[in-house]
N, CA, C and O of each residue as an XYZ file, in Angstrom:
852
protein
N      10.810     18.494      2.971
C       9.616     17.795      2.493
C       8.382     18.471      3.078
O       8.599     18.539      4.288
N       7.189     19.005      2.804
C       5.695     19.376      2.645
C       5.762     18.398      3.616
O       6.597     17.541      3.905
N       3.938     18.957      4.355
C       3.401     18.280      5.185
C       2.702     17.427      3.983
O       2.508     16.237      4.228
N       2.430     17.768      3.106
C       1.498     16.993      1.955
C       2.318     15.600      1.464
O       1.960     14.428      1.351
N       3.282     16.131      1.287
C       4.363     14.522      1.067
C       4.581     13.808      2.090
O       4.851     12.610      2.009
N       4.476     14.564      3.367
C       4.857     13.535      4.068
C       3.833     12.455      4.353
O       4.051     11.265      4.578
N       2.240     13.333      4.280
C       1.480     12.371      4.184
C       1.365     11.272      3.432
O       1.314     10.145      3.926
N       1.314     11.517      2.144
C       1.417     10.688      1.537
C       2.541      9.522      0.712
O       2.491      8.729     -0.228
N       3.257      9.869      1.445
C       4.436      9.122      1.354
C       4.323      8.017      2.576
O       4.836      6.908      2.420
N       3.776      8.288      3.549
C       3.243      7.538      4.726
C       2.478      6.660      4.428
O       2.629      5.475      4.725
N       1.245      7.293      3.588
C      -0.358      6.413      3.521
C       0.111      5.970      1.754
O      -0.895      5.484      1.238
N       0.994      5.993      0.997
C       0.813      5.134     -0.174
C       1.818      3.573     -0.116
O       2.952      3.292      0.273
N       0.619      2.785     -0.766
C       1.408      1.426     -0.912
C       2.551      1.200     -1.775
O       2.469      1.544     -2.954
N       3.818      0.555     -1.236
C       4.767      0.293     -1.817
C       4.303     -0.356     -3.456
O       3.391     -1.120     -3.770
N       5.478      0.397     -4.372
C       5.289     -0.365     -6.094
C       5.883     -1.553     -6.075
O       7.002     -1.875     -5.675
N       4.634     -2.450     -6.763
C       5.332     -3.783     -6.740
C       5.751     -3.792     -7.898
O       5.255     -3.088     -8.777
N       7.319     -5.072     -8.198
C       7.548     -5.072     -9.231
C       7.115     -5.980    -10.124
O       7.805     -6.889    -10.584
N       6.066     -5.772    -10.361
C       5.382     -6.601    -11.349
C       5.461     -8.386    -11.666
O       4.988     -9.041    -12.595
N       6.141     -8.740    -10.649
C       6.325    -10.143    -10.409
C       4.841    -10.781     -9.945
O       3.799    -10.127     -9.991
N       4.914    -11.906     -9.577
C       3.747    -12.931     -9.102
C       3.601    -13.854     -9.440
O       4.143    -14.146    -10.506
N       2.753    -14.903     -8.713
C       2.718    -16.378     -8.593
C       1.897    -16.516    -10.348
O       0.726    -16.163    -10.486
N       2.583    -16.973    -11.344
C       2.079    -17.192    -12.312
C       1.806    -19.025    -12.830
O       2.808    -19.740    -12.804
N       1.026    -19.392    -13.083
C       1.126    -20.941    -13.384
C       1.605    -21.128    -14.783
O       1.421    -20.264    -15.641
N       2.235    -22.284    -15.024
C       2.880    -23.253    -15.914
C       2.194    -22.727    -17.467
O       0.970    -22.826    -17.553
N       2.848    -22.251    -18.514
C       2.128    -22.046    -19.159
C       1.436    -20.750    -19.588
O       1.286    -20.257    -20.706
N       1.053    -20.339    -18.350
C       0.149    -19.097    -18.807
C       0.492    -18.143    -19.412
O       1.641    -17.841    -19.090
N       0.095    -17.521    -20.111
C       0.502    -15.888    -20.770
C       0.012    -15.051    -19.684
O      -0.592    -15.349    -18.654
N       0.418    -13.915    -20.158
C       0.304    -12.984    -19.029
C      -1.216    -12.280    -19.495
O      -1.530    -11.274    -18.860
N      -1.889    -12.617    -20.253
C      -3.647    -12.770    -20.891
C      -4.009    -12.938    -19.583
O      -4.266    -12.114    -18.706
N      -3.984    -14.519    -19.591
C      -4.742    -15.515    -18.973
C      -4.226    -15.490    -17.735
O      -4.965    -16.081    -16.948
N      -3.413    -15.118    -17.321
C      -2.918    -14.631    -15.418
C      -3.905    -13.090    -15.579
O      -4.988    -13.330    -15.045
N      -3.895    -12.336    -15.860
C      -4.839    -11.211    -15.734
C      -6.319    -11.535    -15.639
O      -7.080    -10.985    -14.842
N      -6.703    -12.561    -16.598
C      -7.867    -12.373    -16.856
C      -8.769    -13.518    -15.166
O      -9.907    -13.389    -14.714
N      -7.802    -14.357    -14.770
C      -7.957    -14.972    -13.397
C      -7.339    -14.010    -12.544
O      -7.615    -14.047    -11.345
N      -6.900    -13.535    -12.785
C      -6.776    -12.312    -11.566
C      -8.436    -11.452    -11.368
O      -9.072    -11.224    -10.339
N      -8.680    -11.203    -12.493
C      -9.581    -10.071    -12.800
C     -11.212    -11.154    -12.307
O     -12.312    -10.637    -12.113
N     -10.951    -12.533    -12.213
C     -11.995    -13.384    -11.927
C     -11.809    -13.298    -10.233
O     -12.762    -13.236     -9.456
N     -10.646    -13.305     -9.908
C     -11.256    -13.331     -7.920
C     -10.959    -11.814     -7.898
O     -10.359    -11.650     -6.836
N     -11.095    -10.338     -8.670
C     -11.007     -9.385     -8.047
C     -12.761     -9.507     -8.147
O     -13.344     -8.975     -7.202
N     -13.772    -10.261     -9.373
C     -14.558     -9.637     -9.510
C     -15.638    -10.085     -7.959
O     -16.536     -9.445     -7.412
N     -14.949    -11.633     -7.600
C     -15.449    -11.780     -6.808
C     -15.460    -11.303     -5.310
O     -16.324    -11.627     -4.495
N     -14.018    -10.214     -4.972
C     -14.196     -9.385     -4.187
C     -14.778     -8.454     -4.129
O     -15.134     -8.001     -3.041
N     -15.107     -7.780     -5.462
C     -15.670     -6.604     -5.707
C     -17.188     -6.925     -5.082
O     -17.764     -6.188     -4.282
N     -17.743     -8.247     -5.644
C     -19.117     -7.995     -5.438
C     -19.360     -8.254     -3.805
O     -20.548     -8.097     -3.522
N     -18.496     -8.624     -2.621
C     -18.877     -8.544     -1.749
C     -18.642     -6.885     -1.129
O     -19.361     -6.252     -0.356
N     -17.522     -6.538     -1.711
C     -17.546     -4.829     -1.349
C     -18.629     -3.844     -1.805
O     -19.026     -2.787     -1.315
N     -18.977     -4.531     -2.902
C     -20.138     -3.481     -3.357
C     -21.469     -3.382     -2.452
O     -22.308     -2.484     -2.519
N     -21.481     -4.315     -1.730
C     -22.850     -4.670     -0.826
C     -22.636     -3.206      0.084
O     -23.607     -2.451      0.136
N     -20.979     -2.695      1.011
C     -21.089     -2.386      1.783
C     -20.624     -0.618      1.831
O     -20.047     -0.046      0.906
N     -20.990     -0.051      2.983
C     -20.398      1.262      2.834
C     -19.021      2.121      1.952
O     -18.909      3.260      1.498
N     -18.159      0.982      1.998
C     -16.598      1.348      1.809
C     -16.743      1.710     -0.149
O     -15.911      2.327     -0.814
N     -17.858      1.183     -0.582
C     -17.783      1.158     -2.181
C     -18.102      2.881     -1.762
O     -17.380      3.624     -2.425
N     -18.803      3.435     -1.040
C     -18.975      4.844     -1.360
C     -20.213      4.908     -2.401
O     -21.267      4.273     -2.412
N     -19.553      6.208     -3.540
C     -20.817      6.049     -4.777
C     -21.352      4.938     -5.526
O     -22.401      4.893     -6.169
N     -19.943      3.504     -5.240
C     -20.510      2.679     -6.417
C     -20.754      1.627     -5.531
O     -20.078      0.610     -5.690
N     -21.762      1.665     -4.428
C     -22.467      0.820     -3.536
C     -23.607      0.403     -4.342
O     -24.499      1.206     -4.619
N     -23.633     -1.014     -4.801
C     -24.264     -1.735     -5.422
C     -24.203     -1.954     -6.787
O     -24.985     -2.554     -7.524
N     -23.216     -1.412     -7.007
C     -22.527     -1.635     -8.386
C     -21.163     -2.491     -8.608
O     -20.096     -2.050     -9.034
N     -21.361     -3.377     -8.345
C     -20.059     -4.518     -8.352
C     -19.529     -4.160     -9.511
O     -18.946     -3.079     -9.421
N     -19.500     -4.617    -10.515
C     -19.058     -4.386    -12.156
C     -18.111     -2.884    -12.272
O     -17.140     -2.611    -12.977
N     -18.829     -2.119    -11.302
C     -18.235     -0.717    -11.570
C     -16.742     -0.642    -10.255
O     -15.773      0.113    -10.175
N     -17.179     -1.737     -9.462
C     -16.396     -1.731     -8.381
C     -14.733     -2.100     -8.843
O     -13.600     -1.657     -8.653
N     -15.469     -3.289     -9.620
C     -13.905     -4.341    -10.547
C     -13.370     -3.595    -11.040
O     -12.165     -3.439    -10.844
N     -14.165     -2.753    -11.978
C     -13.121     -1.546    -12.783
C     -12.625     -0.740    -12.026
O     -11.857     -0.030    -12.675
N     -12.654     -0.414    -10.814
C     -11.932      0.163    -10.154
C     -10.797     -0.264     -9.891
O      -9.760      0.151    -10.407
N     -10.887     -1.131     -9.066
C     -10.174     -2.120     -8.345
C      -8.964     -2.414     -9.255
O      -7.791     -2.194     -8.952
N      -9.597     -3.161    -10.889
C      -8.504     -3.577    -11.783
C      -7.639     -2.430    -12.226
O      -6.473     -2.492    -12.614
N      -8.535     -1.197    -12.081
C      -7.374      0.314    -13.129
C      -6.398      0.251    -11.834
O      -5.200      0.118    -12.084
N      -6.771      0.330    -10.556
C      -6.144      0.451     -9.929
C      -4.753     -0.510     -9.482
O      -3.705     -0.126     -8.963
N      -5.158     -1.848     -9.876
C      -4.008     -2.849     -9.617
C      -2.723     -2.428    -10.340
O      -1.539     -2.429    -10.003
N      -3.362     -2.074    -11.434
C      -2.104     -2.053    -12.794
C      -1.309     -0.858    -12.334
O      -0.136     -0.671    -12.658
N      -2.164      0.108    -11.398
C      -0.826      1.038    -10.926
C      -0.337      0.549     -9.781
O       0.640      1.188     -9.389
N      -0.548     -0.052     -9.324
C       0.109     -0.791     -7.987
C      -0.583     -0.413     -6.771
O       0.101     -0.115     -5.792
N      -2.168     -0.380     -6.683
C      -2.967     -0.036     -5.737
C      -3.403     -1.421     -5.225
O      -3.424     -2.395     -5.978
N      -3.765     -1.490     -3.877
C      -4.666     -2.547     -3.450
C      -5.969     -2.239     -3.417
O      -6.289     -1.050     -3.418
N      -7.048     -3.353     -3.380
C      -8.037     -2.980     -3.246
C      -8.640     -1.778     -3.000
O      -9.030     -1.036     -3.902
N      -8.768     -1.478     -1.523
C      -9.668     -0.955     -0.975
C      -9.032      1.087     -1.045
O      -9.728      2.102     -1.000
N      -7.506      0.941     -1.164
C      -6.642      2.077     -1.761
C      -7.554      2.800     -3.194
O      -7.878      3.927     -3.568
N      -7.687      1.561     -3.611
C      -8.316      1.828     -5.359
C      -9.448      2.508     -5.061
O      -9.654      3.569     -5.651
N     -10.370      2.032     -4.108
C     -11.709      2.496     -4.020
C     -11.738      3.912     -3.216
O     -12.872      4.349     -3.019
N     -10.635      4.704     -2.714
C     -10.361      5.735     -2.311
C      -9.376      6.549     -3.215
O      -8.864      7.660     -3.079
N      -9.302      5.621     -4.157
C      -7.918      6.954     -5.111
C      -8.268      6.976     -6.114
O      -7.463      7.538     -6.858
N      -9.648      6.419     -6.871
C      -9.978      6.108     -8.480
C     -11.291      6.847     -8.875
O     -12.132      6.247     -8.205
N     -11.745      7.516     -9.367
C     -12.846      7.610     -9.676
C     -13.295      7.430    -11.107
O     -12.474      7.242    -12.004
N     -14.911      7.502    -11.374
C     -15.009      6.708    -12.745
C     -16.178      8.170    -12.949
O     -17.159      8.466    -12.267
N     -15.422      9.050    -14.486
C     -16.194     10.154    -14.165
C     -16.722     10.223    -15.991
O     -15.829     10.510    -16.787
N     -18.019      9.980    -16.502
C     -18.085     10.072    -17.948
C     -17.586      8.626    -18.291
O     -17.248      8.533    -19.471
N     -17.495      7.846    -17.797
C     -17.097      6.904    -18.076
C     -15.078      6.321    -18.191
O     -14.442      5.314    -18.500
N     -14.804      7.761    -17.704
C     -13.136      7.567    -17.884
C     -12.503      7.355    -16.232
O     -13.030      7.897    -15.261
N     -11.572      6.676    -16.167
C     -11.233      6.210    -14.568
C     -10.486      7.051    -14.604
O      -9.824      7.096    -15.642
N     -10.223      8.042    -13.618
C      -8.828      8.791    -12.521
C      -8.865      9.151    -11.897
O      -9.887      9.572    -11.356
N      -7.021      9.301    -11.276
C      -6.839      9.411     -9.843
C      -7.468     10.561     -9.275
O      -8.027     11.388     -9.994
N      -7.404     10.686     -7.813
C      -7.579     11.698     -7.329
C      -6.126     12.161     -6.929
O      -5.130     11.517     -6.599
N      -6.383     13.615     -7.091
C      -4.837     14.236     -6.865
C      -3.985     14.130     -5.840
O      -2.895     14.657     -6.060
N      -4.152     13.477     -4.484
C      -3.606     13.297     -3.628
C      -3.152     11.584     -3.738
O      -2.325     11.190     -2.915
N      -3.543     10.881     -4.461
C      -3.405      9.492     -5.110
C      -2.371      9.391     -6.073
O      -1.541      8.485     -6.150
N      -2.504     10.608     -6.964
C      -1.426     10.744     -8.257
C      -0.497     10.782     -7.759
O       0.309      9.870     -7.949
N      -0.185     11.867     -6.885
C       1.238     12.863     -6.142
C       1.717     11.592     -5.470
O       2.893     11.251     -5.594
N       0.831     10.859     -4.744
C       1.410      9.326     -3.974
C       2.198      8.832     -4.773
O       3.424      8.817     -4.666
N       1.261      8.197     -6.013
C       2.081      7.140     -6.833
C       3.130      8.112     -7.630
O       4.171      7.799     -7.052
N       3.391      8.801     -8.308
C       4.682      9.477     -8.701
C       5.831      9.306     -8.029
O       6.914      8.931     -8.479
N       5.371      9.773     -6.274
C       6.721      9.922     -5.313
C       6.877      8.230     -4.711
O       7.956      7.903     -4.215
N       5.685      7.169     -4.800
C       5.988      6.228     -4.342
C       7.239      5.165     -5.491
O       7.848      4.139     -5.186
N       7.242      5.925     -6.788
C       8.140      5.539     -8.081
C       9.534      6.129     -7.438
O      10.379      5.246     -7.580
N      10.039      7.144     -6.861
C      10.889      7.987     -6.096
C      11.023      9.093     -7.032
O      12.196      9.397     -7.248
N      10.156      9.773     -7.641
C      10.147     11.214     -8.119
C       9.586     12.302     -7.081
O       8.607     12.171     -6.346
N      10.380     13.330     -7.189
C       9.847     14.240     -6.288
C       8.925     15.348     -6.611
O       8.816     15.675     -7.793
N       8.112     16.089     -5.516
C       7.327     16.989     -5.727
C       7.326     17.720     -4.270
O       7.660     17.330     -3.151
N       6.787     18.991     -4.786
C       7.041     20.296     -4.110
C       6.101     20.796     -4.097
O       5.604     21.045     -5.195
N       5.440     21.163     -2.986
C       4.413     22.387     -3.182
C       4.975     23.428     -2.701
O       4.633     23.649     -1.539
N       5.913     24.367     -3.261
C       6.033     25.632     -3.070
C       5.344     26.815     -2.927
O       5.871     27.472     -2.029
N       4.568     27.276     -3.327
C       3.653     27.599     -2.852
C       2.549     27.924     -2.952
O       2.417     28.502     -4.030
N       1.220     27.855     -2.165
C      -0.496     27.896     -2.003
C      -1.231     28.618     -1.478
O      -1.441     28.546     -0.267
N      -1.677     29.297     -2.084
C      -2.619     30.319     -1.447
C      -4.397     29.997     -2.291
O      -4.640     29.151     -3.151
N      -5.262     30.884     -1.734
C      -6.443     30.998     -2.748
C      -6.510     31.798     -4.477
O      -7.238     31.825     -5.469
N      -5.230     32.356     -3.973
C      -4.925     32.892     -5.196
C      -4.265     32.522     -6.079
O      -4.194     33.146     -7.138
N      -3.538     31.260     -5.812
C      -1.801     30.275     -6.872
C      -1.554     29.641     -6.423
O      -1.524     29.567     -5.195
N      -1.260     28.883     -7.174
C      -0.619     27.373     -6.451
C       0.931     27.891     -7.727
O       1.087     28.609     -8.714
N       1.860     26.845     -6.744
C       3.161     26.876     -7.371
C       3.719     25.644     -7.073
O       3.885     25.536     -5.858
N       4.095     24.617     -7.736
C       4.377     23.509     -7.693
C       5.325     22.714     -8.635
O       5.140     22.537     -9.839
N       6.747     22.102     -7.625
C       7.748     21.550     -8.902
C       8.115     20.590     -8.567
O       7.900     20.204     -7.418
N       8.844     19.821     -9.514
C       9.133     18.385     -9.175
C       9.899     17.619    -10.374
O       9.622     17.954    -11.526
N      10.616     16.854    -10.200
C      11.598     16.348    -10.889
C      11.971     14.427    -10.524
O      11.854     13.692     -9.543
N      12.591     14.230    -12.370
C      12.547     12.486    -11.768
C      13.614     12.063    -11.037
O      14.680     12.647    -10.844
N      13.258     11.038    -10.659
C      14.137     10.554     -9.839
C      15.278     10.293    -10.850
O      15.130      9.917    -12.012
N      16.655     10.603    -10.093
C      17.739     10.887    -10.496
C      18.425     12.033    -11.333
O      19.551     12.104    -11.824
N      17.420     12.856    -11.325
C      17.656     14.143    -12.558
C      17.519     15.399    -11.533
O      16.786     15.709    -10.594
N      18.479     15.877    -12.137
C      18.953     17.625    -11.084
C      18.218     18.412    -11.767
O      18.045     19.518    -11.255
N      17.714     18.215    -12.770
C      16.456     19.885    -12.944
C      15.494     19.642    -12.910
O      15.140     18.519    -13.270
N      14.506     20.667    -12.416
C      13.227     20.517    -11.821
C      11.983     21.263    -12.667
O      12.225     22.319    -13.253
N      11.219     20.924    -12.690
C       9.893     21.323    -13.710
C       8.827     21.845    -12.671
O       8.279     21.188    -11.786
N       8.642     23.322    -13.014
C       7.966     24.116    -12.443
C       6.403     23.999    -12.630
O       6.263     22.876    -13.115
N       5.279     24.514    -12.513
C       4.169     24.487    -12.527
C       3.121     25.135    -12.295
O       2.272     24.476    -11.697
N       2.748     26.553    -12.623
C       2.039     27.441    -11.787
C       0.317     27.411    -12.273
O      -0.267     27.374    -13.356
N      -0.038     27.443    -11.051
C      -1.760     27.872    -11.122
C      -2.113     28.892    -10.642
O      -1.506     29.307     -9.655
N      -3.250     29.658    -11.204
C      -3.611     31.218    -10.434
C      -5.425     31.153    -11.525
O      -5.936     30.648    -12.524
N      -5.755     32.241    -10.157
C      -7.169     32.376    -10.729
C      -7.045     32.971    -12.585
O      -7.711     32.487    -13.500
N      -6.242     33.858    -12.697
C      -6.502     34.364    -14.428
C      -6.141     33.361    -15.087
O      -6.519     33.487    -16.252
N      -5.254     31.837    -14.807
C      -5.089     30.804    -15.619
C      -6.784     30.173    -15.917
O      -7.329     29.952    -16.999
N      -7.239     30.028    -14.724
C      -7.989     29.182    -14.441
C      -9.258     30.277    -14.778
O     -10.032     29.322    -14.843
N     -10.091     31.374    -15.032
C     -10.898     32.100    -15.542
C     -10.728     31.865    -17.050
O     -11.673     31.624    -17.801
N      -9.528     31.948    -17.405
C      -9.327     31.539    -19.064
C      -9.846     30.319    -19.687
O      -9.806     30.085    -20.895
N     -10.341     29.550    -18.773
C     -10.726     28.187    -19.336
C     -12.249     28.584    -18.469
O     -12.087     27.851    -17.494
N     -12.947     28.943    -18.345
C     -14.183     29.166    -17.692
C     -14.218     28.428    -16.367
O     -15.215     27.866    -15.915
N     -13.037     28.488    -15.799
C     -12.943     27.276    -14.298
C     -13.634     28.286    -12.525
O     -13.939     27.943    -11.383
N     -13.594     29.146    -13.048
C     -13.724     29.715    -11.703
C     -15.374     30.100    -11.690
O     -15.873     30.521    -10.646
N     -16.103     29.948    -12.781
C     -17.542     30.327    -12.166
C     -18.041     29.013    -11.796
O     -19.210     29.239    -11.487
N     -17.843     27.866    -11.662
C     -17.735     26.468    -11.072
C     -18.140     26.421     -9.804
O     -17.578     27.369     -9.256
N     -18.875     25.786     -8.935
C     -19.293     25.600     -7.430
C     -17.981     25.714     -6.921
O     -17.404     26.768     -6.651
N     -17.454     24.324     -6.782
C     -16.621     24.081     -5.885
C     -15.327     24.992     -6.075
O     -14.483     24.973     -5.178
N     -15.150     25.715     -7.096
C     -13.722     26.356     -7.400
C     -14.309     27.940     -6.663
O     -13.487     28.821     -6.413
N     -15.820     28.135     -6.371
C     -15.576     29.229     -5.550
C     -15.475     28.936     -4.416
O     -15.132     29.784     -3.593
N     -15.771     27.539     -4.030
C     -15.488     26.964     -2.393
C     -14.485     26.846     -1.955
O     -14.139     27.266     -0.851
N     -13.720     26.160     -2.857
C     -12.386     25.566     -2.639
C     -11.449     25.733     -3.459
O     -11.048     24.756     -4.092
N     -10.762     27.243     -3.686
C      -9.939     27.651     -4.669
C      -8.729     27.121     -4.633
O      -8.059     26.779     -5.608
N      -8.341     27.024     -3.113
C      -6.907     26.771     -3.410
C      -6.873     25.055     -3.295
O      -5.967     24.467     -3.886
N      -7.577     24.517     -2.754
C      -7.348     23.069     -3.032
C      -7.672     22.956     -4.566
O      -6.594     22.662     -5.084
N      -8.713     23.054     -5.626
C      -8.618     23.430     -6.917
C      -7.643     23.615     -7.662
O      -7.401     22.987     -8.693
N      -6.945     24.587     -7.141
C      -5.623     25.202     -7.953
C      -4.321     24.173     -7.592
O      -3.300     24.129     -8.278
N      -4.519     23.494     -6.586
C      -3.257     22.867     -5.872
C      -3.760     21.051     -7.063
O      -2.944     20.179     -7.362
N      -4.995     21.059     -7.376
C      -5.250     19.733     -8.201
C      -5.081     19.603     -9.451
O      -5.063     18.544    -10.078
N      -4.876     21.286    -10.087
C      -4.495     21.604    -11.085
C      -3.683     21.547    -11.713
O      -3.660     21.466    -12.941
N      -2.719     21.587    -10.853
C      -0.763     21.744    -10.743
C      -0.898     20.346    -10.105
O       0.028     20.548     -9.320
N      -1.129     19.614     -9.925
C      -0.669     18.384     -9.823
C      -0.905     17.544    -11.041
O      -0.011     17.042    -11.722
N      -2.256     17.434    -11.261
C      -2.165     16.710    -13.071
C      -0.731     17.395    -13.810
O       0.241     16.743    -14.191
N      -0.868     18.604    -13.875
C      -0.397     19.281    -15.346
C       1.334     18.639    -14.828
O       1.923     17.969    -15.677
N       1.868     18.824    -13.799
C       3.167     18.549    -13.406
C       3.394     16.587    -13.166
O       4.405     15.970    -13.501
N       2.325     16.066    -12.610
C       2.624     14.756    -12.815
C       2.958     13.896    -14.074
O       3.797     13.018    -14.279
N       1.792     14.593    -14.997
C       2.003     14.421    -16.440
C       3.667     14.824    -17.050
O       4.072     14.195    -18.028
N       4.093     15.330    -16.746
C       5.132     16.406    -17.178
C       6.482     15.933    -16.466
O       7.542     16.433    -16.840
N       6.465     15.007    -15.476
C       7.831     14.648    -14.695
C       8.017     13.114    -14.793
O       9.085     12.521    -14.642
N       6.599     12.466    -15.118
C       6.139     11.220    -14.943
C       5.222      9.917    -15.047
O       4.961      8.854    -14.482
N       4.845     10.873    -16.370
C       3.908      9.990    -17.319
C       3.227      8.651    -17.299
O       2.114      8.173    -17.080
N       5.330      8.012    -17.879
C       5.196      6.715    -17.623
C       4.868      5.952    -16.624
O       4.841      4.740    -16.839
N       4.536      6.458    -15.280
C       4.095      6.180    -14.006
C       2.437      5.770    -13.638
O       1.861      5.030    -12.840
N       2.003      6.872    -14.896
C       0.290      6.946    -14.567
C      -0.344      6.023    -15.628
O      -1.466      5.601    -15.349
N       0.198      5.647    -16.794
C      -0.090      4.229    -17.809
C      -1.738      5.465    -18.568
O      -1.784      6.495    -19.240
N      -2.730      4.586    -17.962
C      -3.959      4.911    -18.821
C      -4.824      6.067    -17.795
O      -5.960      6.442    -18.086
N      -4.195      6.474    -16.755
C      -4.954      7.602    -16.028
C      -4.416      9.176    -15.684
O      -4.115      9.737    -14.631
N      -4.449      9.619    -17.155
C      -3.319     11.025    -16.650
C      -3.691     11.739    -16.081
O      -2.922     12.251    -15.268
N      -5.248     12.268    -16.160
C      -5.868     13.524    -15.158
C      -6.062     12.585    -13.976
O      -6.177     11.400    -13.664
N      -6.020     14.169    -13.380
C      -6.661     14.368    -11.172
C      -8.440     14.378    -11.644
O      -8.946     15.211    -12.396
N      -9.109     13.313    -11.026
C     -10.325     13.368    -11.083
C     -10.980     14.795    -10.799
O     -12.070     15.128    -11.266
N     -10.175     15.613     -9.965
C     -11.017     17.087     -9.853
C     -10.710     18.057    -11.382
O     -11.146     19.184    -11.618
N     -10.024     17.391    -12.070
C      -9.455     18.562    -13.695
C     -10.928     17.547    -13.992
O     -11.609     18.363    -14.614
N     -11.531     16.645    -13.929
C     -12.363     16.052    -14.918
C     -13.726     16.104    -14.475
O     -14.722     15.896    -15.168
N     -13.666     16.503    -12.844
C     -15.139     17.039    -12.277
C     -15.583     17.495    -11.791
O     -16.745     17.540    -11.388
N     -14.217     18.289    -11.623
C     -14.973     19.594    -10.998
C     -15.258     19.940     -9.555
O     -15.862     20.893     -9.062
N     -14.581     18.772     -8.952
C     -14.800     19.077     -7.694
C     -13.722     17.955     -6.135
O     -13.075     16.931     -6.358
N     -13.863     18.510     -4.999
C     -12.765     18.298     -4.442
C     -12.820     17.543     -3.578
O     -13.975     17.384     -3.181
N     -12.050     16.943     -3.045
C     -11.910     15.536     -2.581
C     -11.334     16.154     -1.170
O     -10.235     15.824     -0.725
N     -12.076     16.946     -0.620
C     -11.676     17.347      1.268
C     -10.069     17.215      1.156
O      -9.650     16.405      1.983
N      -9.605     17.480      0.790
C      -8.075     17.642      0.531
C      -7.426     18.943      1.655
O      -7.773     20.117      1.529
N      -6.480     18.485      2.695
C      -5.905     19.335      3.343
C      -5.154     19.908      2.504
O      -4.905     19.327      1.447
N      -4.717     20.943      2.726
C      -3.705     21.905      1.483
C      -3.214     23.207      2.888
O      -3.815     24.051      3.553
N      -1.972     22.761      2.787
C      -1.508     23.753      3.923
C      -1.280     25.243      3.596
O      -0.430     25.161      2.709
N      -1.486     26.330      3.747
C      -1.291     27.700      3.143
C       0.426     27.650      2.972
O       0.985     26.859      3.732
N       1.433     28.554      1.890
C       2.544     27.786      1.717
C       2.941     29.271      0.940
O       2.908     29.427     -0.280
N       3.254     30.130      1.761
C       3.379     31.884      1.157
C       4.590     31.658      0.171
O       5.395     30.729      0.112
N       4.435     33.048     -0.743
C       5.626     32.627     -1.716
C       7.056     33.082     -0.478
O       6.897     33.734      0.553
N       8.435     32.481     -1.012
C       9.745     32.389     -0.555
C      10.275     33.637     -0.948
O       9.738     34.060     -1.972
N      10.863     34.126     -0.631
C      12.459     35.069     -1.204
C      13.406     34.038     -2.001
O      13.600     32.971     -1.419
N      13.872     34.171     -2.951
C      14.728     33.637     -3.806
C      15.865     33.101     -3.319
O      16.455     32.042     -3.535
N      16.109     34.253     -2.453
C      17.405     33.579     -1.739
C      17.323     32.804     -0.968
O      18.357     32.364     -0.464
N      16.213     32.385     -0.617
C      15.878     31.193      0.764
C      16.146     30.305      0.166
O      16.914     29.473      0.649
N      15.481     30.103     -1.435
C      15.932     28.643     -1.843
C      17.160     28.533     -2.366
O      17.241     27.575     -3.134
N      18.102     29.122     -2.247
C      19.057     29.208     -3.310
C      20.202     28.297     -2.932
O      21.005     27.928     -3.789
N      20.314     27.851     -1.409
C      21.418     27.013     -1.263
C      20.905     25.562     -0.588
O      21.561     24.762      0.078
N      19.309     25.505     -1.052
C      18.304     24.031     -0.519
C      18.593     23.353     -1.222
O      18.967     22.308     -0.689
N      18.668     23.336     -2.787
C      18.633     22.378     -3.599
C      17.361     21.463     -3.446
O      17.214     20.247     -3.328
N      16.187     22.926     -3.513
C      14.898     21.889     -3.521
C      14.424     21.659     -2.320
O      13.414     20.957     -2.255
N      14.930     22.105     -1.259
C      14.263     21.632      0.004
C      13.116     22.892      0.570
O      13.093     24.110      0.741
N      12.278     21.765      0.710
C      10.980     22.999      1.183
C      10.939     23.304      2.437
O      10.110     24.115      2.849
């Protein structure tokens, strides 16, 4: 296991299974929509204070956080560190995605990271083949990504956020509901993300891991 998984396998909240105290009657409407009535009223005391970050004094913008975030199984204040609202569209940040994927028990790999490629694979839980993923500056020049601020700052965290959308999407879809991109594929920029340097392997190193990094 990556130092990157291990982090976040540490710092993400357990998936709930969608159970809860529902009253007599209700549809699952009207349990959301009183849910969504005391998140709004948490929101607006968070919005007063530092922890909202950019959307300090924006309650309304806070709830929508908060709520995209419930439905993946975030708590509060998780949401307000793993969600962003960019153009008007909510998503994760890439170290948030990679959480919730592996907190479902799918795995991921950062094989390997440099400023020059990211290489990254991962597979669902219970399935023996694995889905590869590569990033490199001539991928990423092909889409006009590298004359970008932060992608000349921070190439390889960039490239490592790159290969995480494109592979989360790709192992585990059904996991991410209405937020498939890494907020950095949608803005361009990086979320102080540790990214350990991760040289490429000899073939034969991996050949009798079965996946182990």
């Amino acid at each position: 296991m990556t130092e990157l998984a291990t982090y976040e396998q540490q710092n993400m909240p357990a998936v709930p299974d969608g159970t809860g105290p529902t009253q007599a009657g209700e549809s699952a409407m009207e349990k959301w929509a009183r849910e969504a009535r005391v998140i709004s009223q948490v929101a607006e005391s968070i919005s007063k204070t530092s922890f909202a970050g950019a959307l300090r004094g924006k309650p309304d913008e806070v709830t929508a956080v908060i709520l995209a975030g419930n439905e993946l199984g975030l708590k509060p204040m998780a949401s307000l560190k793993a969600v962003d609202i960019i153009q008007g569209t909510p998503a994760l940040r890439a170290h948030a995605m990679r959480g919730l994927v592996q907190a479902h028990g799918h795995e991921i790999e950062l094989v390997e990271s440099t400023s020059e490629h990211c290489v990254m694979r991962g597979r669902r839980k219970g399935s023996e083949a694995w889905q590869e993923v590569r990033w490199d500056l001539d991928r990423a020049a092909q889409l006009g990504l590298t004359d970008k601020s932060e992608w000349k700052k921070q190439r390889q965290t960039m490239l490592v956020a790159r290969a995480t959308g494109e592979l989360c999407r790709l192992i585990a879809s059904d996991v991410l509901h209405g937020m498939p991109y890494v907020a950095e594929e949608l803005s361009g920029v990086a979320h102080a993300e540790i990214v350990p340097d991760r040289p490429a392997l000899n073939i034969a190193d991996l050949g009798g891991k079965d996946g182990a990094a």
